[in-house]
C-alpha positions as CSV (number, residue, x, y, z in Angstrom):
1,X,108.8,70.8,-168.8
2,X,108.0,73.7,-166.4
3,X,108.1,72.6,-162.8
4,X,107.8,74.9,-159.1
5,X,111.0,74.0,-157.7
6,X,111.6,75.1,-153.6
7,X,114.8,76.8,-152.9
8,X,116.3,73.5,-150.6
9,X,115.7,71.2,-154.1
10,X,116.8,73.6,-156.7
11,X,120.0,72.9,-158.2
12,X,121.8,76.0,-157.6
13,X,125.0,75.6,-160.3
14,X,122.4,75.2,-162.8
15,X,120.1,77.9,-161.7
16,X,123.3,80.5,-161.4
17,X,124.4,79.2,-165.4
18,X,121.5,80.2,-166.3
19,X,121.0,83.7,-164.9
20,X,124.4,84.5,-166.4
21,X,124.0,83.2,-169.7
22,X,120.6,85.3,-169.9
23,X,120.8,88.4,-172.4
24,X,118.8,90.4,-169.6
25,X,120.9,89.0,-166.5
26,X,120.9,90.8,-163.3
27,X,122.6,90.7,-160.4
28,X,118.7,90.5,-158.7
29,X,118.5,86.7,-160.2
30,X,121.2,85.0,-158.5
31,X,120.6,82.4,-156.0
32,X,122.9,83.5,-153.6
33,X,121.4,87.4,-153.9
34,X,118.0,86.1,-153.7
35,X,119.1,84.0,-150.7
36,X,120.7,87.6,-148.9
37,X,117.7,89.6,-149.7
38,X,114.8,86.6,-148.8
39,X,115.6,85.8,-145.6
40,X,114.0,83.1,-143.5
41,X,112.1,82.3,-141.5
42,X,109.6,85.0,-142.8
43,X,111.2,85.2,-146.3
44,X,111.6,82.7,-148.8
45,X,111.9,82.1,-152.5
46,X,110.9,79.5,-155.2
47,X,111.7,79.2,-158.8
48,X,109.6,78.5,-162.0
49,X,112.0,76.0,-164.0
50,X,111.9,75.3,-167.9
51,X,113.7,71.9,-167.3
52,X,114.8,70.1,-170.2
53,X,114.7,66.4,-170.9
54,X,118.6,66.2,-169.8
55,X,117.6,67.8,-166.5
56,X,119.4,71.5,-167.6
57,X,117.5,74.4,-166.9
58,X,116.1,76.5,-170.2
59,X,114.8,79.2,-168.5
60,X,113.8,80.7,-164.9
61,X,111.9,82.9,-162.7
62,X,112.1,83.6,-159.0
63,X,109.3,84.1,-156.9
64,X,110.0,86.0,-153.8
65,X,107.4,85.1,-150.7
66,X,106.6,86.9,-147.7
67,X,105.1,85.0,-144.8
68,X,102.0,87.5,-143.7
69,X,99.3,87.3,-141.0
70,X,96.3,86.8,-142.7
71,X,94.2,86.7,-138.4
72,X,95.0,85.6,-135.5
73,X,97.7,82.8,-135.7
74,X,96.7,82.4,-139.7
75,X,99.4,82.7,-141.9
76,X,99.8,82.4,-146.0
77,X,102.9,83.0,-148.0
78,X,102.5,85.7,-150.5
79,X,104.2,86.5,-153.5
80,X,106.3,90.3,-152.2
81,X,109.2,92.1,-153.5
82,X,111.5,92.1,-151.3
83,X,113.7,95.3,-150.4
84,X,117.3,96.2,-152.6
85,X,115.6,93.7,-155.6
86,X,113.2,96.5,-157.7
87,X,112.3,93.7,-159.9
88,X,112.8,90.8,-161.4
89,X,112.5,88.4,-164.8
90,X,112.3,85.1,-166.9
91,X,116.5,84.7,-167.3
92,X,117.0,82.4,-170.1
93,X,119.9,82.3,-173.2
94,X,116.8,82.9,-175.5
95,X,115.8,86.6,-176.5
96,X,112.4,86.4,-174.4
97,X,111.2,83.2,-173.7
98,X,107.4,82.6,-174.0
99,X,106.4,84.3,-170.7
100,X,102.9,82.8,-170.9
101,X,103.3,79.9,-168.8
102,X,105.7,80.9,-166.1
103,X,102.6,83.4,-165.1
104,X,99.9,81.0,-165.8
105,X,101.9,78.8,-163.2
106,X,103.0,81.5,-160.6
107,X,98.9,82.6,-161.0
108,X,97.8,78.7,-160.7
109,X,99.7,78.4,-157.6
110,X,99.9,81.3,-155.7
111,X,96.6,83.4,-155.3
112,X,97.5,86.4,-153.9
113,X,100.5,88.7,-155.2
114,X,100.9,91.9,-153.3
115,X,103.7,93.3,-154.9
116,X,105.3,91.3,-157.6
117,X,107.9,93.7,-160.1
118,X,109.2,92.3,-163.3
119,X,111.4,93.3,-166.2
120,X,108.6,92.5,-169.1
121,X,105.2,92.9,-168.9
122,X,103.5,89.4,-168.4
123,X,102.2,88.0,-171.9
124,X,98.7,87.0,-170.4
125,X,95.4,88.0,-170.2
126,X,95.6,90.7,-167.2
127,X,92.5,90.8,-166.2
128,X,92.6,89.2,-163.0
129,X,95.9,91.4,-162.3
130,X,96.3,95.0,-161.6
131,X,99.4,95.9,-164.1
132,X,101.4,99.4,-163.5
133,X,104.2,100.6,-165.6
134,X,107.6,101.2,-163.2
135,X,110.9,102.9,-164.7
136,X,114.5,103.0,-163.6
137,X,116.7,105.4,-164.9
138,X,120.1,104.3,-166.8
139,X,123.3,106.1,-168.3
140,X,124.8,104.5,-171.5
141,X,128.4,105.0,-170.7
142,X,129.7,103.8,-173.8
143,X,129.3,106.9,-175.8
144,X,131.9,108.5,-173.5
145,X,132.4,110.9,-170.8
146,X,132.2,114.0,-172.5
147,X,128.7,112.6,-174.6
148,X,127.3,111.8,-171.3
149,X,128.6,114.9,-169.2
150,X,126.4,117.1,-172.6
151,X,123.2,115.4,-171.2
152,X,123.3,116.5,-167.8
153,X,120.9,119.3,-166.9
154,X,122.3,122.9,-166.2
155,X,121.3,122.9,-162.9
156,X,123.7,119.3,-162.5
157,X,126.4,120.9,-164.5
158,X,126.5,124.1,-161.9
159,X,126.2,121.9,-158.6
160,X,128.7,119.7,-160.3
161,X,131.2,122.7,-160.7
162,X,130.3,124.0,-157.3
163,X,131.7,120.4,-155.8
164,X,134.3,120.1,-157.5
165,X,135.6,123.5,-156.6
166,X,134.9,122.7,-153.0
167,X,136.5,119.1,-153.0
168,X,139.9,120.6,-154.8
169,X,140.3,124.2,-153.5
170,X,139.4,123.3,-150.0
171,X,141.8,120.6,-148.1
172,X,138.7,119.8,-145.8
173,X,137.4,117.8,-148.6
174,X,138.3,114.5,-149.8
175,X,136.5,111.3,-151.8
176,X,137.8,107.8,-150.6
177,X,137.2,104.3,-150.5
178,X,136.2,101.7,-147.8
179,X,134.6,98.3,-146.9
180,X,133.0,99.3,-144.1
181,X,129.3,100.1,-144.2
182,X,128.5,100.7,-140.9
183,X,129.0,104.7,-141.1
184,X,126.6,104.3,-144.3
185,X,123.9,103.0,-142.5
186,X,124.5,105.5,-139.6
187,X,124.1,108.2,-141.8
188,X,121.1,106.5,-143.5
189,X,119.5,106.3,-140.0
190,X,120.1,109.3,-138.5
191,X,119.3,111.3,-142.1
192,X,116.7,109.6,-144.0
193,X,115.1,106.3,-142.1
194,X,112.4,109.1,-139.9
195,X,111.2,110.5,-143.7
196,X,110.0,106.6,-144.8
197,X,106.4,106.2,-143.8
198,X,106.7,103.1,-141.1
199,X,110.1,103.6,-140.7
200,X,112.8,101.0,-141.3
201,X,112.5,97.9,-138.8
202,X,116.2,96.8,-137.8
203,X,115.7,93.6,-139.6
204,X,116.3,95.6,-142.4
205,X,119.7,97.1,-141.6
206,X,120.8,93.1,-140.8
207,X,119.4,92.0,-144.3
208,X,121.8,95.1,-145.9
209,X,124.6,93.9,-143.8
210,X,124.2,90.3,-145.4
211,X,123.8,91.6,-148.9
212,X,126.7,93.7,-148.9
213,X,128.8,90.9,-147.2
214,X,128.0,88.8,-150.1
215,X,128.7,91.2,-152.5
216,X,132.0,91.8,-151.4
217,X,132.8,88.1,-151.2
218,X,132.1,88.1,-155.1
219,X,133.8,91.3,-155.9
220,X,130.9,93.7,-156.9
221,X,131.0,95.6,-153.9
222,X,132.3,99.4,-154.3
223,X,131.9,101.4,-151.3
224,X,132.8,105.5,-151.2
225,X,132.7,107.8,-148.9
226,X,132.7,111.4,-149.1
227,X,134.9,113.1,-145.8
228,X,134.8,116.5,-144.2
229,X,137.5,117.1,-141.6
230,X,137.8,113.6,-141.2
231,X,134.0,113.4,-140.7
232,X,132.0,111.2,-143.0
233,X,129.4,113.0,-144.6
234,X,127.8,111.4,-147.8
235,X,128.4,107.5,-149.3
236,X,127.1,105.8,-151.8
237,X,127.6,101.6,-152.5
238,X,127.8,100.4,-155.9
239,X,127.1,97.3,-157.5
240,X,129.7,96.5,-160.5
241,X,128.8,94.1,-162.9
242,X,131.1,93.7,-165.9
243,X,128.4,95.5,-168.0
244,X,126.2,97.2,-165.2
245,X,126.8,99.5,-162.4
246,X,124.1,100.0,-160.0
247,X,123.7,102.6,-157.7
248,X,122.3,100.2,-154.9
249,X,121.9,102.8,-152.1
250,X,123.6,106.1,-150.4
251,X,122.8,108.4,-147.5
252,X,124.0,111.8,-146.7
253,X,123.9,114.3,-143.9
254,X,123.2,117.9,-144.3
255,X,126.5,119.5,-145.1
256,X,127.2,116.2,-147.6
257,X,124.0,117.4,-149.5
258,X,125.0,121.0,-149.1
259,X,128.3,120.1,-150.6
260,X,126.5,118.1,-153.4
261,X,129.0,115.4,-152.2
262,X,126.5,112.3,-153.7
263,X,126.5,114.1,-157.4
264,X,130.6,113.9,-156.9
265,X,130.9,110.7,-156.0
266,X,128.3,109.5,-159.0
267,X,130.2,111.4,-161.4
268,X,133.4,110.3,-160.2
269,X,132.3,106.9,-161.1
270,X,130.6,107.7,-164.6
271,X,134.1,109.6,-165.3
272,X,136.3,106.2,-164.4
273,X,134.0,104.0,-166.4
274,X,132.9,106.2,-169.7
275,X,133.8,104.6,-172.9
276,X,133.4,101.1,-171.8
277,X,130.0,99.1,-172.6
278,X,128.4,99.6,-169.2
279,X,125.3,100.8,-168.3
280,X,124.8,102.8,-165.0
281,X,121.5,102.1,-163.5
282,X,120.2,104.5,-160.8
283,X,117.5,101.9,-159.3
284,X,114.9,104.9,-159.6
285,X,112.1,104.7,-156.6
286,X,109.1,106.3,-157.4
287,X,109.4,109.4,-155.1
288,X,109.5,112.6,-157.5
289,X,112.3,114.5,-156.2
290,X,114.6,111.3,-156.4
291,X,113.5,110.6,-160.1
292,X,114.3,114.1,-161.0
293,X,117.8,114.3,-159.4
294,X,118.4,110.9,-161.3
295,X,116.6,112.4,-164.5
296,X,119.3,115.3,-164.7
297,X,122.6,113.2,-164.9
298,X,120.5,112.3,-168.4
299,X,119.3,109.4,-167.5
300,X,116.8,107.7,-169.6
301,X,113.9,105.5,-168.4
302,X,113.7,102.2,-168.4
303,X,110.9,100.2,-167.8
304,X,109.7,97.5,-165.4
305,X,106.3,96.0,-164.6
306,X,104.2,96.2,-161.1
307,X,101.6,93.3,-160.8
308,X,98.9,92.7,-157.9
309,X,96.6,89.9,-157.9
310,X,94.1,88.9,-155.3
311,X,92.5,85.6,-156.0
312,X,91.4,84.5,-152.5
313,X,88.4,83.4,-151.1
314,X,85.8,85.4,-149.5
315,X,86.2,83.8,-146.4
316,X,90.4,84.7,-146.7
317,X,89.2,88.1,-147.6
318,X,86.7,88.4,-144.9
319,X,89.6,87.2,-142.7
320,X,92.2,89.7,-144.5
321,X,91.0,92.5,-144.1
322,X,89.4,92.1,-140.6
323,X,92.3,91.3,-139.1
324,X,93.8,94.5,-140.6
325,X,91.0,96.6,-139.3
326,X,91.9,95.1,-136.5
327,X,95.1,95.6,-135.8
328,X,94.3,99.5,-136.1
329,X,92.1,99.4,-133.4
């Protein structure tokens, strides 16, 4: 039986069991990530349950909400992706579960989707929803260091040697490990935050803060710095997975990406875990340049589905979208 089950009456043991038996887990469907990257009281999160007749779940899918002003003092939650979570999926023990109706659910019930991102593409008719193909980019590290080190591009290869050279011939240099994430996010701000259209509301820097907290408490935090004369100037936090690493986010100031510091600490990383069965997943946005520098490690795409639906009234429409004209005036 497939039921909409709210976060406060899920039953979170057996949601978590089944994430983690899923052949496609990530660390995205866990209740307790979910919980770090929905936060109330204007984020929240629901699940679409395959409940079996002993009460065990089969199979599940998060939906992620956003509470948005629709005008005035009118509200509606919305089905959003939230930030650090580039998509999601149907997590069950089975292969791929019939996906038909968790969608025909999440469409029944909630009628406007303005960003929802998913690991297969839904197995409906589409033609109430606007469907775009997404890709991540991920290393095989199995093959080995050396098989994976052939696949980067010449340019990688000769910034790569160019870093290294720096980091061992010059003492200034040096690659080390912390738990602190608070020169991360300094770096992020005073580097990259102006170059986001909108900017990044402080909300957003609390909502990293609680993620990485809980990763750490679960041991899948790994956070490295790269220093200059004792002066931080590049990091990168990881998420490790006992099959999947994920290259969750980074920062850098000028002389960290003069010294091509981030491509030494990723290929430090690829280096310590080659020739196990992980895959290193770079989170790929859709920004060109990023894609590109991600491309030449050899990275492969993987893809991910983008879905936006709009089923509201005309009146909610006619309410929509004047109260977003507006709000410009």
């Amino acid at each position: 039986m497939l039921k909409i089950i709210t976060r406060s009456q899920l039953n979170t043991d057996a949601w978590n069991a089944c994430v983690a038996s899923s052949r496609h887990v990530r660390v995205y469907g866990y209740s307790w990530y979910l919980d770090a990257v929905l936060p109330a009281p204007d984020w929240q999160w629901v699940g679409i349950v395959n409940v079996d007749t002993f009460g065990a779940y089969q199979a599940v899918m998060p939906v992620p909400l956003r509470r948005k002003r629709v005008a005035g003092i009118l509200y509606r939650w919305v089905v959003h992706q939230p930030f650090f979570c580039p998509f999601l999926s149907i997590f069950s023990a089975a292969e791929w579960p019939d996906t038909a109706p968790f969608f025909e659910q999440l469409l029944r019930r909630f009628r406007y989707g303005s960003l929802f991102c998913l690991q297969r593409q839904p197995g409906i008719d589409l033609s109430s929803v606007a469907c775009h193909l997404r890709t991540t980019h991920t290393i095989d590290l199995s093959v080995g260091y050396n098989r994976v080190y052939s696949t980067y591009t010449r340019d990688r290869k000769l910034n790569l040697r160019r870093a290294r050279h720096a980091f061992e011939a010059d003492n200034r240099w040096t690659l080390v490990e912390s738990t602190d994430i608070e020169p991360l996010l300094t770096l992020f701000r005073e580097n990259h935050a102006d170059a986001i259209d909108g900017g990044v509301a402080d909300w957003a820097y609390v909502l990293f803060r609680k993620l990485a907290h809980s990763l750490h408490e679960r041991g899948l935090f790994l956070l490295r710095y790269a220093v200059c004369d004792g002066q931080i100037e590049a990091g990168a936090l990881f998420v490790c997975e006992e099959t999947r690493i994920t290259y969750l986010f980074n920062a850098a100031s000028p002389l960290g990406r003069k010294a091509n510091a981030r491509t030494m600490l990723i290929d430090q990383l690829i280096q310590e875990k080659a020739g196990q069965p992980v895959i290193f997943d770079f989170e790929s946005p859709e920004k060109p340049s990023i894609r590109s520098f991600y491309q030449s490690f050899g990275a492969i795409e993987e893809p991910f589905w983008a879905m936006r639906w709009n089923r509201l009234s005309a009146i909610e429409n006619w309410l929509r979208i004047g109260w977003s004209y507006f709000k410009k005036l």
